[in-house]
Phi, psi and omega in degrees: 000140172271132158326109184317125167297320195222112180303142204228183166239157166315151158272317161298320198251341175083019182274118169347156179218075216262158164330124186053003149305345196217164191242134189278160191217160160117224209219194187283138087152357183248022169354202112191139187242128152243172185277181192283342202267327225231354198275121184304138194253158142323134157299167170302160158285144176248169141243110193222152184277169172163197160295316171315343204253032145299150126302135174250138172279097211236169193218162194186126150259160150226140197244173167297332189205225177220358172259105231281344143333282203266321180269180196233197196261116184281294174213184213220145138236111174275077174293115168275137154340314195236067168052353179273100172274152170209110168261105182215179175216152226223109159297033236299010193019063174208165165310139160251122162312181177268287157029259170323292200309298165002292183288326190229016191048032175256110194251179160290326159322294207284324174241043136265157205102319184280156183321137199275169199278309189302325198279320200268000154308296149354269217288299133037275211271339179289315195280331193269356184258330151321311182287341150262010141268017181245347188090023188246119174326115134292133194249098187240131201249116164080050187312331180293003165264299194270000172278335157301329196273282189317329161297336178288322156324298182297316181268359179277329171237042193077359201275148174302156140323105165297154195279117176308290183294029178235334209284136160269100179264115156238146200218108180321299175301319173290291149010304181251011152281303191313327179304258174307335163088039200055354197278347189254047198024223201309162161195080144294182174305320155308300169310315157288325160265043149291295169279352181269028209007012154307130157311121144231144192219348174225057192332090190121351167271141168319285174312333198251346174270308185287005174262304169342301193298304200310291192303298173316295165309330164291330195302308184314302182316301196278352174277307176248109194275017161244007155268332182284343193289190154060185191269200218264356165296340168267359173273317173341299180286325176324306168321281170345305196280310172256004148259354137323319188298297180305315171308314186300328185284293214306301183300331201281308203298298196298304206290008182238338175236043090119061175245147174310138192247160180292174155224111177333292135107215175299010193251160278343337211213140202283146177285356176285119170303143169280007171257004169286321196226080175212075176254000000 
């Protein structure tokens, strides 16, 4: 949840509300601001069995643009399940917007030197096919973005294919939408390890988003115990099911105010082949 932008009075209690002081909740254009007393907390933890209580794996890129199709990938993090981490940045031998760099300070200065997109893609798409012959969850926050992108990656630049239909993906953003329904407003990544009580402290780094996401999906897990019950294959459909939901939801919003509608779908991997748009 975000900080109210404008004072406001609670929608439960009727009390003022000053700027930043209160949290916004609901869906685009059905706002409602509480104050901090009145504002939804996470359930407790429980101990109960499920997925969560695995070791997991989690991946993060930060990139040229937001389009998963077409931009590439600037630098990386592979959190291993048994710790073997590896962090790195890709020279992507193309323009980095002013934009991009903005967000996340990866300038071309800053990867010169660094590894060219096939060598650090290879090894990528090597470490995530490990990670479906061993069976092991990747903990990936908005995967149809960065699992589109890799896959777009791989064919642009000749590397084989991770086997896509074996990856056990869990994904935080699908995940805490299937929880809340949309009902608690924005939930980037900031936001939900927020309410999750995670640290984040260094937003847009590759390594410090994919230790979030990872912390978050265990948080879910041990929070809620019908989403944690059964494996990570039935949560796999479970996904499925709702970001169809969200997409659907998205579209009755977007298709009234003249915005790009979802594809139901689009989960773990968007369904437009990537060799239609890999200029």
């Amino acid at each position: 949840m975000r900080s109210n932008k404008y004072a406001a009075t609670c929608a439960e209690c009727s009390s003022a509300v000053a700027i930043a002081a209160g949290r916004l909740i609901g869906r685009p254009g059905r706002w409602l601001t509480l104050c901090l007393p009145c504002s939804p907390t996470p359930p407790p933890r429980g101990d109960h069995p499920g997925w969560h209580v695995a070791p997991l794996a989690s991946l993060d890129f930060e990139t040229t643009g937001v389009d998963p199709l077409t931009d590439r990938v600037l630098s990386f993090a592979l959190l291993d399940d048994r710790g073997r981490d590896v962090v790195g940045l890709v020279d992507p031998g193309v323009p980095i917007p002013e934009a991009s760099a903005a967000v996340h300070g990866l300038t071309a200065e800053a990867l010169a030197g660094a590894p060219a997109p096939h060598e650090a893609i290879a090894r990528i798409v090597a470490w995530v096919q490990d990670l479906v012959d061993r069976r092991i969850g990747l903990v990936v926050f908005n995967a149809a973005y960065d699992l589109t992108m890799l896959r777009a990656e791989a064919q642009r630049w000749g590397t084989a294919q991770p086997d896509w239909d074996r990856l056990l993906v869990v994904d935080p953003f699908v995940i805490d939408w299937g929880i809340e329904r949309g009902g608690l407003g924005p939930r980037r990544l900031t936001d939900v390890s927020a309410y999750y009580g995670i640290t984040l402290d260094n937003a847009h780094d590759a390594a410090a988003d994919a230790y979030a996401a990872r912390e978050v999906a265990h948080e879910i897990g041990r929070r809620h115990p019908e989403v944690a019950a059964g494996t990570l294959d039935d949560l796999m459909e479970r996904q499925r099911r709702w970001f169809a939901d969200r997409a659907e939801d998205w579209n009755r919003y977007a298709s009234t105010v003249g915005r790009s509608l979802d594809d139901p779908e689009g989960w773990p991997l968007q369904v437009v082949a990537p060799e239609a748009r890999t200029a």
